[in-house]
C-alpha positions in Angstrom: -19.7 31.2 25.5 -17.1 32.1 23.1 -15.6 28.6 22.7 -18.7 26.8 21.8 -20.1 29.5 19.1 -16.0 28.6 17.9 -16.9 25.1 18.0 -20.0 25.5 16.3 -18.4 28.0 13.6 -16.3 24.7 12.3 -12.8 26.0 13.0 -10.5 24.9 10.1 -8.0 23.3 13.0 -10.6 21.0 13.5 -11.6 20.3 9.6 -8.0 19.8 9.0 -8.1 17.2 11.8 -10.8 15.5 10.5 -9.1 15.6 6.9 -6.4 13.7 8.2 -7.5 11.4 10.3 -9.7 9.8 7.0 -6.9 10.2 4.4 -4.4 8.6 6.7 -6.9 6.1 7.5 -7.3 5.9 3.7 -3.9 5.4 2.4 -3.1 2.5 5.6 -6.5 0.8 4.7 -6.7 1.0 1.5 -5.2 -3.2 1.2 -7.6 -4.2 3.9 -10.4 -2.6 2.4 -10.1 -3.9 -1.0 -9.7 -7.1 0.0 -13.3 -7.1 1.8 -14.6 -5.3 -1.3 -14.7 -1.9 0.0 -14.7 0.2 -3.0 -15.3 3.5 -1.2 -12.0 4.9 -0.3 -9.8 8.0 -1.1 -7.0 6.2 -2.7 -9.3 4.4 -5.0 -11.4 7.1 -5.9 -8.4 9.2 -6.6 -7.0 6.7 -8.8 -10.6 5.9 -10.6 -11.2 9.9 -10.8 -7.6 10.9 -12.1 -6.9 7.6 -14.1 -3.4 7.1 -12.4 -1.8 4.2 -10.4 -2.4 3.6 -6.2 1.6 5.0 -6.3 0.8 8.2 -7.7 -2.4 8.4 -5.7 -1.0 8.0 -2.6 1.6 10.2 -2.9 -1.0 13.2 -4.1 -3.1 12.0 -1.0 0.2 12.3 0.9 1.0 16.6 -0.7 -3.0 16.8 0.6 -2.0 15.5 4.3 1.1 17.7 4.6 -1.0 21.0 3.6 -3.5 19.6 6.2 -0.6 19.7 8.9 0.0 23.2 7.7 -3.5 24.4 8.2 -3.4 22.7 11.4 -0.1 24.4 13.0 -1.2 28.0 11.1 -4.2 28.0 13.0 -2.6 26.9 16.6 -0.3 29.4 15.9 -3.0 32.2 15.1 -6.2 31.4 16.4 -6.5 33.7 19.6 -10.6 33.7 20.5 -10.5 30.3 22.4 -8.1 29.2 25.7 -4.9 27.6 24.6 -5.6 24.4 26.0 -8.5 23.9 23.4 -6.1 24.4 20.7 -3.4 21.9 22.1 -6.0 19.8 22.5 -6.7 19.7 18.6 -2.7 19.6 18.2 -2.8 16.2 20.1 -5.5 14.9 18.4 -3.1 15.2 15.1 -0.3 13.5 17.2 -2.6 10.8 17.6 -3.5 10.1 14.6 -0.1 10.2 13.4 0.2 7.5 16.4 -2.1 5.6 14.9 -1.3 5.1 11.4 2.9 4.6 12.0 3.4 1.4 10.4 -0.1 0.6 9.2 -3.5 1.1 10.6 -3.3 0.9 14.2 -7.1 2.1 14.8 -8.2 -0.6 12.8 -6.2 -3.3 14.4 -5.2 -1.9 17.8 -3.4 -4.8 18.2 -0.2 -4.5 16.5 2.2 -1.7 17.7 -1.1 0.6 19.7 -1.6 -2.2 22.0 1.9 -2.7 22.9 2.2 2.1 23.4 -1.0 1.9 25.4 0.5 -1.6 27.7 3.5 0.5 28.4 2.2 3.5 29.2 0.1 2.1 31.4 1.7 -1.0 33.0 5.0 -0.3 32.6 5.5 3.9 32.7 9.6 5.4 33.1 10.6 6.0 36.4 11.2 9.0 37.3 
């Protein structure tokens, strides 16, 4: 089937996808993380590799994130071997993440803003 050998070819929608969700996860971590002595993160090895401060880092991890959301939209916008819905699929998986990491890590610690999103979207929708 033409969608899994796509699957299996790793698309770069879907390496862009996973490029976000870790540097995003990076850059809203990063505190947490170094305060449980987690040395392995992007913003730190970014900073130990390039010698610069966690401001600077995160704001070339940031320019890398943007040309990720580029690569992501290019290839919904192109990609034409796979059904649509696959591809908006990968689209809301970069809503998501974006979700996630408004205002800190949400994945981490669903219980700050996600918890409250999911409650109302759940238990207390809009009326139509």
């Amino acid at each position: 089937n033409q969608t899994t050998e796509w699957f299996k070819s790793k698309p770069k929608i879907l390496q862009a996808c996973y490029v976000l969700f870790h540097l995003e996860n990076d850059i809203d971590s990063y505190e947490d993380e170094m305060r449980r002595g987690e040395v392995a993160n992007g913003v730190n090895c970014y900073m130990k590799q390039h010698g610069v401060t966690k401001e600077l880092a995160v704001s070339e991890i940031k320019k890398m994130i943007r040309d990720n959301h580029k690569t992501v939209m290019e290839e919904f916008l192109t990609t034409k071997c796979v059904p649509h819905p696959v591809l908006v699929r990968c689209l809301n998986m970069v809503r998501l993440i974006k979700l996630y990491y408004t205002e800190g890590d949400g994945y981490t610690n669903p219980r700050r803003k996600i918890k409250d999103l999911i409650t109302s979207l759940f238990f207390h929708p809009l009326p139509l």
